[in-house]
C-alpha positions as CSV (number, residue, x, y, z in Angstrom):
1,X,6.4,34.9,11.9
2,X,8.6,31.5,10.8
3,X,9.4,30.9,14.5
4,X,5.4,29.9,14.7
5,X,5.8,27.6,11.6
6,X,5.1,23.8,12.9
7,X,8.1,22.2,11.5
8,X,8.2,18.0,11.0
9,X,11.2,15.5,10.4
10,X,9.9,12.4,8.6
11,X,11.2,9.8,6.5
12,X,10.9,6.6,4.4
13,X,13.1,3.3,5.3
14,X,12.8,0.2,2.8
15,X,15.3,-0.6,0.2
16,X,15.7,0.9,-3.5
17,X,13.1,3.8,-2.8
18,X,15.1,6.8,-4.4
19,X,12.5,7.1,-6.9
20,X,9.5,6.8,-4.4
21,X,7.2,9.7,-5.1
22,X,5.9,9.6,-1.6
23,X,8.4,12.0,-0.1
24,X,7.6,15.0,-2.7
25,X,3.9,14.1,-2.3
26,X,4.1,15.2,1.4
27,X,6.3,17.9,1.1
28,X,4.0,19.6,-1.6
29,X,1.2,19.4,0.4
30,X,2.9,20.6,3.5
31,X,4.2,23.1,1.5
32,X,0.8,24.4,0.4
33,X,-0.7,24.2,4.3
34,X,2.1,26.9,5.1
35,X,4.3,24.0,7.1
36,X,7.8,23.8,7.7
37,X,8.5,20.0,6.1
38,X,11.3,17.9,5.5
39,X,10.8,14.5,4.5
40,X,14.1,12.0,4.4
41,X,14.8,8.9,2.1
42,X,16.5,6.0,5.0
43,X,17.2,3.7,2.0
44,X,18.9,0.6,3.4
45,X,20.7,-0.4,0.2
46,X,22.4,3.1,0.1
47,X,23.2,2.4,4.0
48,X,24.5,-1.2,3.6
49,X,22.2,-2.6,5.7
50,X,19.3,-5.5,5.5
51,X,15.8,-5.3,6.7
52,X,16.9,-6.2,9.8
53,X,18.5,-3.3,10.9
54,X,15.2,-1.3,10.9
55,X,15.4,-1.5,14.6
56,X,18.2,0.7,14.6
57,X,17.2,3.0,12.0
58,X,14.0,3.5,14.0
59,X,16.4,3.9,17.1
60,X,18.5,6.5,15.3
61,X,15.1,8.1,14.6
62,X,14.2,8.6,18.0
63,X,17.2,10.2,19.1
64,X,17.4,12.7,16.2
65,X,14.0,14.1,16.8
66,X,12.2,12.7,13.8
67,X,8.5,13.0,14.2
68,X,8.0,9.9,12.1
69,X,8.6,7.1,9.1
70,X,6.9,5.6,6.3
71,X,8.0,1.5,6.4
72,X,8.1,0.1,3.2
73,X,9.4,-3.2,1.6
74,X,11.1,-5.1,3.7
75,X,10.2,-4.0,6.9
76,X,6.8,-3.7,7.2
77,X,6.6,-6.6,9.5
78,X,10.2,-6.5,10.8
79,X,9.4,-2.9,12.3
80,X,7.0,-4.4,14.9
81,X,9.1,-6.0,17.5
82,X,10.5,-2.1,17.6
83,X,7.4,-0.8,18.7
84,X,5.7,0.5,21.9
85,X,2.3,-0.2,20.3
86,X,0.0,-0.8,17.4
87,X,-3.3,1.2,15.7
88,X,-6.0,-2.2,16.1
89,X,-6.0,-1.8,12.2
90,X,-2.0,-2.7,12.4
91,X,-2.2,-5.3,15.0
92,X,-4.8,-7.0,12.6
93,X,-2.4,-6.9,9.7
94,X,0.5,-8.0,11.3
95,X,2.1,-4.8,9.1
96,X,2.6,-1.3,9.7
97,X,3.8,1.2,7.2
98,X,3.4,4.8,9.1
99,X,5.5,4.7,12.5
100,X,4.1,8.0,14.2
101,X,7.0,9.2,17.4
102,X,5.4,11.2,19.8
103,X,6.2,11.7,23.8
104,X,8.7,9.4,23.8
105,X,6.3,6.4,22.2
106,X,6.4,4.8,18.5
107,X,3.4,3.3,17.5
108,X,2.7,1.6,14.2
109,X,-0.2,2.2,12.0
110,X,-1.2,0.9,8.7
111,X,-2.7,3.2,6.0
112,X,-2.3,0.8,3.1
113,X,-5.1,-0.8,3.8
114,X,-7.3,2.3,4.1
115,X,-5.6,4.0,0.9
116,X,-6.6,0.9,-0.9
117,X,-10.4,1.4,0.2
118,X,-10.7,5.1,-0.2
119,X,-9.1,4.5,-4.3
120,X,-11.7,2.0,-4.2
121,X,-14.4,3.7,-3.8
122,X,-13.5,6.7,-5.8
123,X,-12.9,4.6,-9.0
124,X,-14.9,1.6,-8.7
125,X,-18.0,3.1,-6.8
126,X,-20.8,0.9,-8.2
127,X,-18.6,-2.2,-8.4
128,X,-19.6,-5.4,-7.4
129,X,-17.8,-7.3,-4.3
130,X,-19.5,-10.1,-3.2
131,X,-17.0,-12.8,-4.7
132,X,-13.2,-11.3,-4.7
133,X,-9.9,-13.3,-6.2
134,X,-6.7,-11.6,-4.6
135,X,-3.5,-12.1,-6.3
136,X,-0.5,-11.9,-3.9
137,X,-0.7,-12.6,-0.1
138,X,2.2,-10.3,1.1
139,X,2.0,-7.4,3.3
140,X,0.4,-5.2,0.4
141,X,-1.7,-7.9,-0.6
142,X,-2.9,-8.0,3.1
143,X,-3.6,-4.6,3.2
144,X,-5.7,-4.9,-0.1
145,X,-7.6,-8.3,1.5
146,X,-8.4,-6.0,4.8
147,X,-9.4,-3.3,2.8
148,X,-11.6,-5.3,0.3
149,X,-13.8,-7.4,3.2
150,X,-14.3,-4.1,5.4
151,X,-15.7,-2.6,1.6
152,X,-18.5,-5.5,2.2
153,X,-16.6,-8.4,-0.1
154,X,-18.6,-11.3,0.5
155,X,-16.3,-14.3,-0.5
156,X,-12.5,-13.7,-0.7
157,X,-10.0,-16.0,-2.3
158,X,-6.1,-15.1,-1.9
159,X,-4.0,-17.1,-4.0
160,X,-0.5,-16.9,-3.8
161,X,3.1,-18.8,-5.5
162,X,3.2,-20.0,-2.0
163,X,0.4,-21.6,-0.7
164,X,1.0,-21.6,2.9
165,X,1.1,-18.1,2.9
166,X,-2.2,-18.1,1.2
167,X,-3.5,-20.3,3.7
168,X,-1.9,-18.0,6.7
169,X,-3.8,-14.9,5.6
170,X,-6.7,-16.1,5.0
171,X,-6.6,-18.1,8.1
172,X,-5.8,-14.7,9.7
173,X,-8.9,-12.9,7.6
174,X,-11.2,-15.7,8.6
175,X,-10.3,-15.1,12.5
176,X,-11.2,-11.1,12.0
177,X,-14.1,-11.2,9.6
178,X,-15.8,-14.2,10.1
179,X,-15.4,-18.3,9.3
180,X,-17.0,-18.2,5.5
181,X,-15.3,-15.2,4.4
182,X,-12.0,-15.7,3.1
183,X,-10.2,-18.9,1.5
184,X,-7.0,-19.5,-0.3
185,X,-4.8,-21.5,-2.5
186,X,-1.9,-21.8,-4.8
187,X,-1.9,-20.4,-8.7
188,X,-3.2,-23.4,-9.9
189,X,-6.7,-22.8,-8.8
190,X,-7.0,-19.5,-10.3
191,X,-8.6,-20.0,-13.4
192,X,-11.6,-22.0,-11.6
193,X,-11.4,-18.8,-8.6
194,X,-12.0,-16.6,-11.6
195,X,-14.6,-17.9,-13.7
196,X,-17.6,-16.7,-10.7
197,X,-15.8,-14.0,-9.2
198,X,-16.6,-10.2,-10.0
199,X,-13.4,-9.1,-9.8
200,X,-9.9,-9.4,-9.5
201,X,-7.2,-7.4,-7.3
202,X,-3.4,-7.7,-8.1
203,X,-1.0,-7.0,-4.9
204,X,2.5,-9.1,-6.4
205,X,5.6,-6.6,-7.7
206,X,5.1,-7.9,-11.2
207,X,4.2,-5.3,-13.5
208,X,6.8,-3.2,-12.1
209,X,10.4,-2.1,-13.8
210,X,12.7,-5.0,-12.0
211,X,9.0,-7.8,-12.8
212,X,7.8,-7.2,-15.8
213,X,4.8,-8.9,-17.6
214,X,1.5,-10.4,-16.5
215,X,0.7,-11.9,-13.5
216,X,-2.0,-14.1,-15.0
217,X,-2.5,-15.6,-18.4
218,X,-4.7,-12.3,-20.4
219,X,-7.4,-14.8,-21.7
220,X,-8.6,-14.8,-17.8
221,X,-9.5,-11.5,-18.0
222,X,-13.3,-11.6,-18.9
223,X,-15.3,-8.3,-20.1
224,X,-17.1,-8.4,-17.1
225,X,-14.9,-8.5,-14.5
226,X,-12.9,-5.9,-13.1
227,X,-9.1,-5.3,-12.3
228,X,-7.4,-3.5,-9.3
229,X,-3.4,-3.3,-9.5
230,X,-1.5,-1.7,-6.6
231,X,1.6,-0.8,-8.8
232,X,1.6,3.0,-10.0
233,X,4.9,3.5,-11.6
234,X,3.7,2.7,-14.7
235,X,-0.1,3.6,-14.1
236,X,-0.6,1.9,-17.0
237,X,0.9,-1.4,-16.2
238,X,0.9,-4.4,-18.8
239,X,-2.0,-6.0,-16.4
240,X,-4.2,-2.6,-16.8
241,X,-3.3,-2.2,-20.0
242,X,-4.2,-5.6,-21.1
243,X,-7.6,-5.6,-18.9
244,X,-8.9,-2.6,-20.4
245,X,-8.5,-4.2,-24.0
246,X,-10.3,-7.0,-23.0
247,X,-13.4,-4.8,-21.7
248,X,-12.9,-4.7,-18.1
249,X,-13.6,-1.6,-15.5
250,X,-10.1,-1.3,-14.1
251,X,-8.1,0.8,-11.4
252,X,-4.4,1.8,-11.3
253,X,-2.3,1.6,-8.1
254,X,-2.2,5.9,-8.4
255,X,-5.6,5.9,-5.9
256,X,-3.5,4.1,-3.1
257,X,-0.6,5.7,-3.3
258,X,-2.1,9.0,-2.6
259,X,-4.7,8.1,-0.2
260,X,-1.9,5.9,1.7
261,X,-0.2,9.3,1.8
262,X,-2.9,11.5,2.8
263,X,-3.8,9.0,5.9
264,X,0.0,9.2,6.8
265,X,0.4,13.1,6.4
266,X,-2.5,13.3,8.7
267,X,-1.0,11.1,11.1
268,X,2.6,12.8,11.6
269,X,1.0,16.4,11.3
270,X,-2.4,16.2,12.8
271,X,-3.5,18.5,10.0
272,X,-5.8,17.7,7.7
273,X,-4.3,17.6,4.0
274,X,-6.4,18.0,0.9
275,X,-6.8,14.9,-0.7
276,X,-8.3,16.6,-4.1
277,X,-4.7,18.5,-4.1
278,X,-2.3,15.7,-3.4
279,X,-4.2,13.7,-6.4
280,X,-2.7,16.7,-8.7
281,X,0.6,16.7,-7.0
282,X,0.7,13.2,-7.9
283,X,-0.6,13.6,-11.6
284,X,2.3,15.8,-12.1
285,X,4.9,14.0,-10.4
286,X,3.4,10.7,-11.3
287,X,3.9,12.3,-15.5
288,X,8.1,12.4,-15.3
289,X,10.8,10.6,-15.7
290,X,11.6,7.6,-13.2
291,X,11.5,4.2,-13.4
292,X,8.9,2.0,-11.5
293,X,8.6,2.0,-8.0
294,X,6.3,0.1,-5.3
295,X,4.0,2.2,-3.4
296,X,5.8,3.5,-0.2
């Protein structure tokens, strides 16, 4: 009978996420599980409002009976003074991107990170990790950094436009992983972070619609290393494009965003999705029209 159908509220807060594909990734798969599902876009530019105001979208939330969001750009870390509590995983990051609302509690979880691994392993099984360069020390490229030294990388080195930011993560990665594991530095020391390193993972907007181009000069891109981006809208970004020219393995930013979504579905459901399922709904959805999006 549809009285028995479970039936979830959830939505997606950031800014400029109208073309996010995260919200018809979940309802597909709800769909196909027999659920009742709506998911919501909270876009804050379409509201007015700056990142700051997340606290009162999440109130607003609350009182409307949602059963959860998806955080994305910018609020990943402004969402956390909001909260009754953290996943560890979260607390580590210092970002959340699932907010889960149940009994009258929010707590904050963070499946970037394991979305990250999980594409990971599925497209670069045999790769090797013991010496890392990570481009971009943001929330996502935190995520990617958690992700990459929980995989087994040996020797990371986050490099970022601004250094101190580098040097915060890392600082942060050292704390959680250990005192030889992670080091950073500004752009300029790329090249020389390069030359040893088995591969490279991206985690900076450019390659996107609004940043286009290469994050790095192509020559850098050796045969034998390989390339992670974390953008997916194109797949086939300038820096993947480019990469798998020069003779590197590579992996597009598709992997995360489903995985990120299967982890969250799980979350505000407690229903196990099919992973293999939502990879198609994304092939499809990923194969339309829409300009290019962050993961989200």
């Amino acid at each position: 009978m549809a009285s028995d159908v479970q039936s979830f509220l959830v939505g997606l807060v950031g800014t400029g996420i109208g073309p996010s594909l995260t919200p018809p990734m979940h309802e597909r798969e709800a769909d196909a599980l027999g659920l009742r599902y709506l998911y919501r876009r909270l876009d804050l530019d379409r509201l007015q409002r700056p990142g700051t105001a997340i606290g009162e979208v999440l109130a607003a939330a609350r009182l409307t009976g949602f059963d959860g969001l998806n955080v994305t750009h910018p609020c990943k870390q402004l969402v956390i003074p909001h909260l009754d509590d953290l996943s560890p995983d979260a607390e580590a990051l210092g970002a959340v991107n699932t907010v889960v609302l149940r009994d009258g509690r929010a707590v904050g979880h963070n499946t970037d990170w394991s979305g990250f691994a999980r594409a990971f392993d599925r497209g670069l099984p045999d790769a090797g990790i013991e010496d890392v360069v990570l481009l971009g020390a943001g929330g996502a490229g935190a995520a990617v950094a958690h992700a990459l030294l929980s995989l087994g990388t040996g020797q990371l080195t986050v490099l970022d436009v601004d250094a101190r930011r580098a040097d915060d993560l890392a600082g942060a990665l050292r704390r959680r992983f250990g005192p030889t594991r992670a080091g950073s530095g500004d752009l300029s020391g790329l090249e020389e972070a390069l030359a040893g390193a088995d591969g490279l993972a991206h985690a900076t907007p450019t390659g996107m619609a609004a940043h286009p181009g290469l994050p790095l000069p192509a020559d850098l891109l050796r045969p034998e290393l390989w390339v992670a981006d974390i953008v997916y809208r194109p797949l086939e970004t300038e820096l993947v494009r480019t990469a798998r020219a020069r003779g590197c393995r590579v992996l597009d930013g598709g992997g995360m965003a489903v995985f990120q979504a299967v982890d969250a579905f799980r979350l505000f459901t407690g229903v196990e999705p099919d992973a293999e399922r939502v990879l198609a709904h994304f092939a499809e959805l990923v194969a339309g029209p829409g300009p290019d999006v962050r993961v989200g």
